[in-house]
DOPA-606093 format. One line per field, with one value per residue (C-alpha): residue number from 1; residue in three letters; x negated, y negated, z negated. Coordinates in pm, 1 decimal, always signed. Layout:
<sites>
resi <- [NUM_...]
resn <- [ALA_...]
c1 <- [X_...]
c2 <- [Y_...]
c3 <- [Z_...]
</sites>
This chain:
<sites>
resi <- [1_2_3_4_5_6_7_8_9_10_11_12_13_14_15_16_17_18_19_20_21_22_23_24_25_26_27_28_29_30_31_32_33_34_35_36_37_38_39_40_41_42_43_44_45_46_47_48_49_50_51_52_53_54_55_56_57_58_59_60_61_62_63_64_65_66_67_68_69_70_71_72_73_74_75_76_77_78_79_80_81_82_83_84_85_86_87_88_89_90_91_92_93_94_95_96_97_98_99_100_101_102_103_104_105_106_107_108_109_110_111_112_113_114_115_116_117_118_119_120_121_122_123_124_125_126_127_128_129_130_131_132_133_134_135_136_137_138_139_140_141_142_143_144_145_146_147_148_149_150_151_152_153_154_155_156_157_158_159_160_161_162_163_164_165_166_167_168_169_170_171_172_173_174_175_176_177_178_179_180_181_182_183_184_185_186_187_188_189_190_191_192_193_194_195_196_197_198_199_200_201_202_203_204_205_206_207_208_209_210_211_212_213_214_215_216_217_218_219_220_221_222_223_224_225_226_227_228_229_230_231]
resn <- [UNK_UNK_UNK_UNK_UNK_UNK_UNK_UNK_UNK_UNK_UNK_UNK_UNK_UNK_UNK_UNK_UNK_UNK_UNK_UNK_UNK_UNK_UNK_UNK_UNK_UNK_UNK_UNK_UNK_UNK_UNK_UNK_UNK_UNK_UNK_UNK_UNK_UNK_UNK_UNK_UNK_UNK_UNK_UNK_UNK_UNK_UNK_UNK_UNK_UNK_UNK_UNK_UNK_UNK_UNK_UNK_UNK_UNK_UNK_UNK_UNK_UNK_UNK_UNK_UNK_UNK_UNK_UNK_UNK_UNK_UNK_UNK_UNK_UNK_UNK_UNK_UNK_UNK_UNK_UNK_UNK_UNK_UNK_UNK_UNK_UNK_UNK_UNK_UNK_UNK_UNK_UNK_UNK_UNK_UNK_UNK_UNK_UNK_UNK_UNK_UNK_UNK_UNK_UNK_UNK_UNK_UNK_UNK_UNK_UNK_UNK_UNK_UNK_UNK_UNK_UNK_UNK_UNK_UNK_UNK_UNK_UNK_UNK_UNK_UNK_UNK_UNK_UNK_UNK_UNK_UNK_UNK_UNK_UNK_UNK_UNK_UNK_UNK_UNK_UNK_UNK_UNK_UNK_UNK_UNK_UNK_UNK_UNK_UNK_UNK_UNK_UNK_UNK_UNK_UNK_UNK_UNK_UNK_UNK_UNK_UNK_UNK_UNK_UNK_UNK_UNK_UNK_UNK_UNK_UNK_UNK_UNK_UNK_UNK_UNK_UNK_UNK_UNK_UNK_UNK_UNK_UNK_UNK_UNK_UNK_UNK_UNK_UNK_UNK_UNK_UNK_UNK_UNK_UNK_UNK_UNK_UNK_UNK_UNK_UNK_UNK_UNK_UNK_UNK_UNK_UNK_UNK_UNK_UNK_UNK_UNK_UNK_UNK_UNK_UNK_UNK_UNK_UNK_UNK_UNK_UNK_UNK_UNK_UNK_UNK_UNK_UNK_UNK_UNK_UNK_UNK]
c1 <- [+0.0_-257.0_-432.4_-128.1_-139.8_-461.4_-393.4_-82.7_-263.3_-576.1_-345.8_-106.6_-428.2_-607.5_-305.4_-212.9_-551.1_-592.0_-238.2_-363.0_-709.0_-543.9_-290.7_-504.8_-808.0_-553.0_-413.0_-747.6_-943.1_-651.6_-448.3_-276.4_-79.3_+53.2_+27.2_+188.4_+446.9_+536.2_+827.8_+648.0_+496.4_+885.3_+817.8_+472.2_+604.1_+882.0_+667.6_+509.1_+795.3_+904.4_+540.0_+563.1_+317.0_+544.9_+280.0_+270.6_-24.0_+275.0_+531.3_+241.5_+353.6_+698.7_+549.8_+393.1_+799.0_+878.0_+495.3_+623.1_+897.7_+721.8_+480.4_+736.6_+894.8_+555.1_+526.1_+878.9_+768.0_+399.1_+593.9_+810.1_+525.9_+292.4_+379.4_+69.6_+228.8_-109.5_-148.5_+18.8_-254.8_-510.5_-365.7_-359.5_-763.9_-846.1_-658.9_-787.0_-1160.2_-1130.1_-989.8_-1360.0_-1556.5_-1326.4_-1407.1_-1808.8_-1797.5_-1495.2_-1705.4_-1979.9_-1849.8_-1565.0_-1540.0_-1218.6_-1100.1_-1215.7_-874.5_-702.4_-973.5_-824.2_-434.9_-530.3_-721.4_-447.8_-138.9_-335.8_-365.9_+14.4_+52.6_-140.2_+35.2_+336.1_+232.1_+150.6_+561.5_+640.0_+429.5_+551.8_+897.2_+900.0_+678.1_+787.1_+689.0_+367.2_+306.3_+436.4_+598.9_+588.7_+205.7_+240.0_+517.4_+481.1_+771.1_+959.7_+706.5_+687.9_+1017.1_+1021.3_+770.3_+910.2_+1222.4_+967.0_+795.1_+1172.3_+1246.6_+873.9_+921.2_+1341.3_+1269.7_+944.0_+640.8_+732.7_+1008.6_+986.2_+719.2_+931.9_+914.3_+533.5_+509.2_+651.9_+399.8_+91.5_+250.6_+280.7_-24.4_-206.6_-5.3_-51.3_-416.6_-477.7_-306.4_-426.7_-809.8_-748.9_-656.9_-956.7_-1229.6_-1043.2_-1037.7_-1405.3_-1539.3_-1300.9_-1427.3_-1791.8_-1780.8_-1440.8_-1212.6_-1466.5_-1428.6_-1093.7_-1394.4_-1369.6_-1049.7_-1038.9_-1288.3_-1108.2_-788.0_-983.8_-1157.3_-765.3_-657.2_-965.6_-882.8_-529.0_-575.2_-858.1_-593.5_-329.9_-577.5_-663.6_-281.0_-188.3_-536.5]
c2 <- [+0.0_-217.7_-166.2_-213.1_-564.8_-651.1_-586.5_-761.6_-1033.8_-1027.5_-985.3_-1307.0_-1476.2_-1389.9_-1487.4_-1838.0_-1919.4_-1822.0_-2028.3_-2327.2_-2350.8_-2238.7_-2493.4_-2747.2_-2703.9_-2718.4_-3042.1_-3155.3_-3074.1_-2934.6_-3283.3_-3319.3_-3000.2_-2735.3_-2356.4_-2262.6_-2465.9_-2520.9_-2684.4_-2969.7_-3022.8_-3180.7_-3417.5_-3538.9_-3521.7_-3692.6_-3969.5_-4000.1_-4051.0_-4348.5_-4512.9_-4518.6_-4200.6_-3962.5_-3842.4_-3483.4_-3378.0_-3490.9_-3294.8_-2962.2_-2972.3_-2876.1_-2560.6_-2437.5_-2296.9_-2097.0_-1909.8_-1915.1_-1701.1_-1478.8_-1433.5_-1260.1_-1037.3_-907.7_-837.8_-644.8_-438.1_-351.7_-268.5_-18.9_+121.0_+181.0_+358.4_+135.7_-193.9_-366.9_-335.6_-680.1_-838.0_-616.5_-777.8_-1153.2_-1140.1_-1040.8_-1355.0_-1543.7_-1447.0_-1455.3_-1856.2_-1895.0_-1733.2_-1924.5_-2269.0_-2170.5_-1957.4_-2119.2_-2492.1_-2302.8_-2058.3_-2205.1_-2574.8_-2598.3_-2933.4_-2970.1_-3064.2_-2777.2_-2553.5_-2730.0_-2632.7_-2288.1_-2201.1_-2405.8_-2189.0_-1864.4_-1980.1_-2053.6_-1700.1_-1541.2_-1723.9_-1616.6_-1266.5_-1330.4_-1494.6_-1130.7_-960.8_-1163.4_-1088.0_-710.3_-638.5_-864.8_-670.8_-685.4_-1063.7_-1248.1_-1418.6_-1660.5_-1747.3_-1945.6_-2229.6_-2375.8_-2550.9_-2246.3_-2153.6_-2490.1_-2478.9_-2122.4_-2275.3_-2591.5_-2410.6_-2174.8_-2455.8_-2593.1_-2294.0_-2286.8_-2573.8_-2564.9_-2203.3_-2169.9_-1960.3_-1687.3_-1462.7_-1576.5_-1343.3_-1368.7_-1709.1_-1690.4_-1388.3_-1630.0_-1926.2_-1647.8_-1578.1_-1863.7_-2030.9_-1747.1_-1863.7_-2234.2_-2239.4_-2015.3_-2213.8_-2565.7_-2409.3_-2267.6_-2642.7_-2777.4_-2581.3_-2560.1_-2967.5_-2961.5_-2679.2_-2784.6_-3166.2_-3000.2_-2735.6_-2767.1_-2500.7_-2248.8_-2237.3_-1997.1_-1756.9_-1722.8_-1663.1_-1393.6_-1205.0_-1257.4_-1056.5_-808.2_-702.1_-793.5_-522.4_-294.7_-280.6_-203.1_+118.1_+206.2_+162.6_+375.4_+650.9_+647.4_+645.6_+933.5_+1152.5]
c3 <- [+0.0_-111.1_+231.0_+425.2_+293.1_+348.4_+759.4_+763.4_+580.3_+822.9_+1173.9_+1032.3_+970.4_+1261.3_+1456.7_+1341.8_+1374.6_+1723.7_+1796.0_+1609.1_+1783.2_+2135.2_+2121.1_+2020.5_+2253.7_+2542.8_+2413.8_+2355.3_+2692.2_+2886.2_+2991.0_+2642.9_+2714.3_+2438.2_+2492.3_+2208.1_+2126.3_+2522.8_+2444.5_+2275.7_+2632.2_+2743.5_+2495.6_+2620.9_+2970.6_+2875.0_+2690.3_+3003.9_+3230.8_+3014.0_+3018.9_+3424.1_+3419.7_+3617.1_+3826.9_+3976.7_+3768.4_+3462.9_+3597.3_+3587.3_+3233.1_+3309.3_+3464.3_+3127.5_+2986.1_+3305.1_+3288.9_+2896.6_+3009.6_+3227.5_+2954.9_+2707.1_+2950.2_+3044.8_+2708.4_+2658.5_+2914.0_+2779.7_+2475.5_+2611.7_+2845.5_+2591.4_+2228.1_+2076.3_+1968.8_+1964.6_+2388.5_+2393.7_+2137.5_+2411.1_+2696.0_+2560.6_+2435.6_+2768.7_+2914.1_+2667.9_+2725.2_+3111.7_+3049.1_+2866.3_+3144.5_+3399.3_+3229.6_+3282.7_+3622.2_+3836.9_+3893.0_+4012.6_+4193.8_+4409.2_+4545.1_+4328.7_+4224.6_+3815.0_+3738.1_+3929.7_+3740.9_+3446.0_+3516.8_+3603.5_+3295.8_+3112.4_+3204.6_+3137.6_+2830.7_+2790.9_+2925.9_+2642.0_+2391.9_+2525.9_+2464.9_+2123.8_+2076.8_+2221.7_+2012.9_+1649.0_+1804.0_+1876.3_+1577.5_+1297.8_+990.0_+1153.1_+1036.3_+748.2_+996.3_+1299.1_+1397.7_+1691.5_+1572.1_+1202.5_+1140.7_+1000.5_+766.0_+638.1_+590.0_+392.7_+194.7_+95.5_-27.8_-229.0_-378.2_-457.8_-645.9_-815.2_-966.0_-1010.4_-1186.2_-1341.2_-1225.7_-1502.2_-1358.8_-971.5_-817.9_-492.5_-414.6_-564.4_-307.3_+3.4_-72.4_-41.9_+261.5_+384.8_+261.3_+499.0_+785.4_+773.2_+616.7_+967.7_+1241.9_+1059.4_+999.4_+1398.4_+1541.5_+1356.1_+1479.6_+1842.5_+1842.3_+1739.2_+1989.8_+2306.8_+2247.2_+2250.3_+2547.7_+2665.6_+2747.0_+2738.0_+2384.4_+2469.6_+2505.0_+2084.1_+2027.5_+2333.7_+2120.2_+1801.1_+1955.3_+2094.7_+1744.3_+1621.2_+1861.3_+1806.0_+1397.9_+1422.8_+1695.1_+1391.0_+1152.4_+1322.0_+1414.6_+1043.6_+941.1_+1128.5_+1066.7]
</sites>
């Protein structure tokens, strides 16, 4: 048991922070666009619109909740193709680590335009995170809950502070419980966006290369873990 909780706290860890510093890095070096929360890119566009910046590269951003879309239906059906539930968290590291390489190999190889390079490494990233929505969806007990979008855990733990200090630590392990939880979550998307804003400034996108990695060895651990479950 104790074990169990240790992976779930790891994976929800692992997770937010790979949101946080995704989402981040592509607002930071990817033409202020979110690939997490992809419906927070509306809201820039629309910013845009109203500042007389309607341009097409602003209406790109537009694009990011359709590939969004695609992203989690590719992952309902890698879920019901293959029994191991971490082949979605398999799939999005490898997307993740080809954006990296693409930042560094794509302006050499190919007389691409940077900003085109840009877009492209952009909505793979989008893709990938909308994998990892799949993923938090299809396997929720795998998580203490959502690790690409914040808000709700805030929310969960504002009403478990409420209760905290309504109720007294003595006698409320639940809500005590929740804000461990969700301390894990937010302290790993916030300590994700900080390094991604740091490395992305510093090399650009082909910081995606470390998060990539991350889910791999995510993915790696939990096929370990099952193997050792069922031995």
């Amino acid at each position: 048991m104790t074990e169990q909780k240790h992976s779930i706290n790891w994976v929800t860890f692992l997770l937010a922070w790979v949101a946080g510093f995704c989402d981040t890095a592509t607002f930071v070096s990817g033409d202020s666009i979110f690939s997490a929360h992809v419906t927070g890119n509306f809201i820039v566009f629309a910013a845009q619109v109203s500042a007389g910046g309607a341009s097409a590269m602003a209406w790109t951003k537009l694009l990011t909740f359709p590939v969004f879309v695609i992203a989690v239906i590719i992952g309902g059906w890698l879920a019901e193709k293959y029994q191991g539930r971490y082949m979605i968290l398999l799939t999005e590291g490898i997307i993740l680590s080809f954006c990296g390489l693409g930042a560094i190999i794509l302006p050499m190889l190919t007389g691409m335009e940077e900003r085109l390079i840009i877009y492209l490494i952009v909505m793979l990233t989008v893709l990938g995170m909308g994998l990892q929505n799949a993923f938090g969806k299809l396997y929720g007990k795998e998580t203490h809950g959502p690790t690409t979008m914040m808000t709700g855990n805030v929310t969960q733990a504002a009403l478990d502070l409420g209760n905290v200090i309504r109720k007294g630590i003595r006698g409320n392990e639940v809500s005590i419980s929740g804000l461990r939880k969700q301390f894990i979550t937010i302290g790993g998307f916030l300590a994700g966006c900080i390094l991604g804003a740091v490395l992305s400034r510093w090399i650009g996108l082909s910081a995606m290369m470390i998060p990539g990695v991350a889910i791999i060895v995510c993915y790696l651990q939990g096929e370990a873990a099952a193997q050792k479950s069922e031995g």
